[in-house]
N, C-alpha and C positions, 0 to 999 in steps of 0.2 A: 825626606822626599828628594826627588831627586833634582839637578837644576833646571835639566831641560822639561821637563814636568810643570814643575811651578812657575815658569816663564812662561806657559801654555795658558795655565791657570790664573794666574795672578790680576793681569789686566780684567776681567772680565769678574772675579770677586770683589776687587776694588770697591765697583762701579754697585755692583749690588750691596756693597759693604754703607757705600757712601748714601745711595738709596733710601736705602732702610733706616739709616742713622741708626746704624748698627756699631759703632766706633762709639767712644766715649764715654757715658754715664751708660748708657744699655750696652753696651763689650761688658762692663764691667757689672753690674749687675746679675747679669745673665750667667759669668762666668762664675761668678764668686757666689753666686746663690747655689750653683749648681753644685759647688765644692761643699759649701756646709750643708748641702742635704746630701748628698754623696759619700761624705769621707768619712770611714769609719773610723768612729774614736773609740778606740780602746780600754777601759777603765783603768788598767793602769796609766794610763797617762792622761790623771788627772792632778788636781793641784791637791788633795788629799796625798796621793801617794809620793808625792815629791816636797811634800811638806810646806805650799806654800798657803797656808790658813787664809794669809791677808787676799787672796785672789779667789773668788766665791765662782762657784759653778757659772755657767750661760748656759741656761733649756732652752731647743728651740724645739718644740712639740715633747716627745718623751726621750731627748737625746739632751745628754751631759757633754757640753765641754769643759776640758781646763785646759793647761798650759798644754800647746803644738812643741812636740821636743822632737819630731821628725826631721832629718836632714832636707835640703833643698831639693834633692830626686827624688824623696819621697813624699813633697808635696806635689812635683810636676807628675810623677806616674802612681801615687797610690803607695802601700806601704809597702812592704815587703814581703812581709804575712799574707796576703791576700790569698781570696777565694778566688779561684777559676771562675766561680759558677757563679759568682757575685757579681754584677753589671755596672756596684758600684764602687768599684775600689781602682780607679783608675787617676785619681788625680783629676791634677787640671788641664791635662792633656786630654782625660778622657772626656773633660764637658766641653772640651771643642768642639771634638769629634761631635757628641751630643749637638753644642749650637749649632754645626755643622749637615745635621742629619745624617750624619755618617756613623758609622759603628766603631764602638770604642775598641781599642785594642792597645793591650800589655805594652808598656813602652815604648808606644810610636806616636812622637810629636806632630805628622803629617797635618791634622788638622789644623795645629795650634800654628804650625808655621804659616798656613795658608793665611791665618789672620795676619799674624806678624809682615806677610808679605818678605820673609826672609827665612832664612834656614837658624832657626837654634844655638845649633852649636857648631865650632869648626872641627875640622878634619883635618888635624894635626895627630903625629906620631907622637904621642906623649899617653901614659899609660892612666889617662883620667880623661873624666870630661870635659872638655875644651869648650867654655861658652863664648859665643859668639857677641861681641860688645857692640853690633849696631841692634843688635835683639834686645841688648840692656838699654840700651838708650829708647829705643822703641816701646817698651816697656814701660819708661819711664815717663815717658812722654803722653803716652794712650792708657795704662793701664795700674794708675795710682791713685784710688778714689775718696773722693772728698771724705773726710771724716763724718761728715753729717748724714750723708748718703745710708740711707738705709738698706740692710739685706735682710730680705724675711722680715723679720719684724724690729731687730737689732742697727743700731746706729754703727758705721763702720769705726769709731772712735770706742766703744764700747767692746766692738769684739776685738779690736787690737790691745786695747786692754789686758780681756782675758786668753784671747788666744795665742797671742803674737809678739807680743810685748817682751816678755824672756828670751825668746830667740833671737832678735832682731838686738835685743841691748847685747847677747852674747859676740853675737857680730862685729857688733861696735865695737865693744873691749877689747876684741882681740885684734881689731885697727889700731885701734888706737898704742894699745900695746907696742905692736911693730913699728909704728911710727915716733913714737915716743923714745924708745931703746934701742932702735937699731936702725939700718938705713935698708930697707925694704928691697930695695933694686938689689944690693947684694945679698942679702937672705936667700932671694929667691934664686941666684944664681949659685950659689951654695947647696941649696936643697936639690934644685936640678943636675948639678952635678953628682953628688950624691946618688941621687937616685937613678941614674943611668949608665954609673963606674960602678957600686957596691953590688956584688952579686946578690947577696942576702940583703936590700934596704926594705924597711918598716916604716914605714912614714910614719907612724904614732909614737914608735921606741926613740925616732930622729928625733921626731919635736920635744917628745917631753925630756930629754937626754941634755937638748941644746937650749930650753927656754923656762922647763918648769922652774929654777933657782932661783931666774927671775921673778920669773911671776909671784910665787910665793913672799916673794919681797919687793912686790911692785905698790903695795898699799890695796892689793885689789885681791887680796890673799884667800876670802871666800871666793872666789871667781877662778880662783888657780888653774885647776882643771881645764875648764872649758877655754879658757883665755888660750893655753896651751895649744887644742883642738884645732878652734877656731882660726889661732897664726898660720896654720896648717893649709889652712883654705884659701886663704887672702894670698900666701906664697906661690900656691895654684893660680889664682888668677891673675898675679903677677908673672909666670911663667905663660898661659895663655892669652896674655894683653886684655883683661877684660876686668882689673883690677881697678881703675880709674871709672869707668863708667857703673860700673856695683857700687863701688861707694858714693856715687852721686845718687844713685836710685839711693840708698839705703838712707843716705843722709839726709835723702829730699823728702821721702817718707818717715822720718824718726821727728824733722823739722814740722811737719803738720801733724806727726801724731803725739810726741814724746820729746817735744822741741826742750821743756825745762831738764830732763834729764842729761840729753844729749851735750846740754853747756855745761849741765856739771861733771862729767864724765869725764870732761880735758881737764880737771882739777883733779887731786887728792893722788897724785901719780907721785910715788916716793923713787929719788933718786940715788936710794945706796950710801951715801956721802954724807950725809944729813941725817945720819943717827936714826934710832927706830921713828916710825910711822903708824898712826895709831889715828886708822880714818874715820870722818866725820862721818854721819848715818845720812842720806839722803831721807826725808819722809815722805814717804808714798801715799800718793791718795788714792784714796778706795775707791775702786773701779765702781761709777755710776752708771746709769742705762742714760742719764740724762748728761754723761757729760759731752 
């Protein structure tokens, strides 16, 4: 959207925002309802095909979820696969649009900004998405809902559970990772230079070239991969300044949802030095509707 647009707008949504009491447990409601009737889940990506037994299906009518393994733009706009002719494959931009009464449309954040009262992402020359860190903060602030908080029929501590829970701990690790082993600020000035001197740079051949050795010997050695990926991302928003405020969302929501995991995550990190590492098993408890 544009700025002079939303400066038109903005004052006058506010007001009706604030009206309605449309902000805070109803934003979020509205939004996130809208997402699990809307989003098409795939059967491949389910906890069957990814092998994870201990994490049982969530039915909300005659739709299966399991584990969400979509990247973060393909929660905000929809999958990638999507149908043209499908009205629902828009993400959560497109239940903006929706709360909005406007028409959804293929990756255009317009409505979702109009809540935000701000723009997305910034407009930086950098060959990625540039998110915008007062949007994170805002976000965080307005759009983190109680665990208790029911959607549809489901407690929001229940579908984090099964939906969310994998992605969200892969995030972590590969914070934690980078902070652990390395000194973040220079990673990421590394990888930017990199990628804007090498004619031929691969951001995936980069990371896994300069970190998988680690990883595989970080004590977190099932997680190798993804740990890898995800350094990948956090390096971006260290490059985009929106790296501090992501991990406060991340860790403010891991803290209400996944608080016992998250303490033990800073543990079992093998430092190389210290002879093999052979980590303890966190036990998981089986995702309940009633926890």
């Amino acid at each position: 959207m544009k700025n002079d647009d939303k400066a038109n707008k903005i004052p006058n949504r506010i007001n009706e925002f604030l009206e309605s009491g449309m902000y805070g447990p109803t934003l979020q409601k509205n939004l996130f309802e809208c997402w699990l009737h809307d989003y098409p889940q795939n059967p491949w990506e389910t906890s069957e095909y990814y092998d994870y037994q201990h994490i049982p299906y969530m039915y909300i009518g005659d739709r299966a979820y399991g584990p969400c393994w979509y990247n973060p733009l393909s929660v905000l706009y929809g999958p990638e696969y999507y149908d043209v002719n499908d009205p629902t494959s828009f993400g959560l931009a497109g239940c903006a649009a929706k709360i909005l009464g406007s028409e959804p449309k293929r990756e255009n954040v317009d409505a979702l900004e109009e809540i935000l009262t701000m723009d997305l992402f910034q407009d930086l020359d950098l060959p990625f998405k540039c998110i915008n860190p007062q949007a994170v903060k805002w976000i965080r602030k307005n759009l983190t809902p109680d665990p208790n908080l029911v959607l549809i029929d489901k407690p929001c501590r229940f579908i984090y559970d099964i939906v969310f829970k994998d992605a969200c701990r892969q995030k972590a690790l590969g914070y934690a990772f980078l902070v652990n082993y390395y000194d973040p600020a220079t990673e990421a000035s590394e990888y930017e230079y990199e990628m804007n001197n090498k004619e031929y740079f691969y951001g995936p051949s980069y990371l896994y070239d300069k970190y998988y050795n680690n990883a595989e010997n970080s004590g977190k050695s099932d997680q190798a991969y993804s740990i890898v990926n995800d350094a990948g991302f956090w390096l971006r928003r260290k490059i985009d300044g929106s790296y501090d405020e992501i991990w406060m969302l991340l860790s403010q929501a891991m803290n209400q949802y996944d608080g016992e995991w998250l303490e033990y995550m800073w543990g079992g990190w093998e430092y190389f030095n210290n002879g093999y590492y052979e980590e303890e098993n966190y036990e998981e408890p089986y995702p309940t509707e009633g926890n």
